[in-house]
N, C-alpha and C positions, 0 to 999 in steps of 0.2 A: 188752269182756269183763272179769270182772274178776281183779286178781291170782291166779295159783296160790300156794297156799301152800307156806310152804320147803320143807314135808317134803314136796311131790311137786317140790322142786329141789334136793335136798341130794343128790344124787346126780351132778349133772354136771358139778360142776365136775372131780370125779375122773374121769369118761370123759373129758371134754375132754383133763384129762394125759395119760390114758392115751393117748388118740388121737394127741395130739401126740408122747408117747414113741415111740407105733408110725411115725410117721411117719418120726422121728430114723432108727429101726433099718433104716427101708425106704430111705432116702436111700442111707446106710451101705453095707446090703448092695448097692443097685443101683450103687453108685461101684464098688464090688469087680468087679462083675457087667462094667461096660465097662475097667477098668482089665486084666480076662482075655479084652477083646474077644468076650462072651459078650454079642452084640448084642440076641437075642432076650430072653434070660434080662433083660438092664438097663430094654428097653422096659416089658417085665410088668411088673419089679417099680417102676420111674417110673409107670408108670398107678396101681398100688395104691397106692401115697405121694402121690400125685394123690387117687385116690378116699377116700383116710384123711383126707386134709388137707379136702375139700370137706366132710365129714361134722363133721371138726370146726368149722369156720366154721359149719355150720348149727347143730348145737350150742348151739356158743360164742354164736351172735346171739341164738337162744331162750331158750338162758339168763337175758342180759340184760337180754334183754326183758320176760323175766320177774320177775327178780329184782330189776334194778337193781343198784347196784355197791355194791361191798365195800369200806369203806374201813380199809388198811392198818391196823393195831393195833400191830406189832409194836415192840421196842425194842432200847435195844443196837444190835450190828453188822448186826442183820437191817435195821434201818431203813436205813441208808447205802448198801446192797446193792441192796434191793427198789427204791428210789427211784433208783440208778443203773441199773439193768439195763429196770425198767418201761418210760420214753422209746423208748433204742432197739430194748428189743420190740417198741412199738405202732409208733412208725416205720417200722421195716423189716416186721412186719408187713402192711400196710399197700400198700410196696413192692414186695414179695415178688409180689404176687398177678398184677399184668400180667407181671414177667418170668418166673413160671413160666409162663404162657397160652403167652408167646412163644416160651418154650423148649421149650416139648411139644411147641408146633407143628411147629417147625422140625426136631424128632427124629423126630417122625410122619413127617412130608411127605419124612424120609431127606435134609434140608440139612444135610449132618454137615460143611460148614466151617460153614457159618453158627452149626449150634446147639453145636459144640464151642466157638466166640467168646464166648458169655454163658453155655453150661451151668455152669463152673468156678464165674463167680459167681455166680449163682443158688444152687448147691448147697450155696455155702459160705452164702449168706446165710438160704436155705429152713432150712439146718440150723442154722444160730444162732435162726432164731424157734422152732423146735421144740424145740430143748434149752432155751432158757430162758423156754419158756411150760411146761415141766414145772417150772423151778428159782422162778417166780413162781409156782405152783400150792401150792409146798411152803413157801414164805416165808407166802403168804398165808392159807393154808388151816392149816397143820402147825405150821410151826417156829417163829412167832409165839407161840405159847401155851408153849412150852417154857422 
């Protein structure tokens, strides 16, 4: 098939942030959710930062795939930034994806020593790819032209 053109893809790179932002806030609120032993409420809202995250993956890969990649532009302090932060994005990106699987499991399946063992990191690492797949969104997209 061939290429879509930009203007039916100029549009997702800014859902992808956003989805990623919504993810950030769902982590957030669902850490709240069990830190008040509000079990059900933390489940839900772990499913829909689940569901927000899967959304963006698909996304994020169509995009791609469509568009091909962007090569950074910016200068000044933005370049030292984007290029320290980009790595351990995709890295832990990357990471992230089996030890959520394993952590949802083991919350599902009610293994709460097992999934309290790796949720802490997962949530701290789920939530660094999601905050700074917004903070690359705006380097890449925004703040470069500035």
């Amino acid at each position: 098939p061939e290429p879509m053109q930009a203007t039916a893809l100029s549009h997702f790179p800014a859902i992808n942030a956003t989805l990623n932002g919504t993810a950030a806030v769902l982590l957030v609120t669902a850490r709240r959710f069990i830190e008040r032993r509000q079990i059900e409420a933390h489940r839900r809202t772990m499913l829909a930062a689940f569901a927000v995250s899967v959304i963006f993956l698909v996304s994020y890969l169509y995009y791609h795939a469509h568009a091909g990649v962007l090569h950074f532009a910016g200068h000044g302090w933005r370049r030292p930034v984007y290029f320290t932060l980009l790595p351990s994005h995709t890295l832990l990106a990357a990471a992230i994806v089996p030890m959520i699987l394993v952590t949802l499991r083991r919350g599902l399946k009610r293994q709460d020593a097992r999934h309290a063992k790796i949720a802490p990191l997962t949530y701290w690492l789920w939530l660094y790819v999601s905050v700074t797949g917004v903070v690359i969104y705006y380097l890449l997209y925004h703040l470069w032209r500035a």
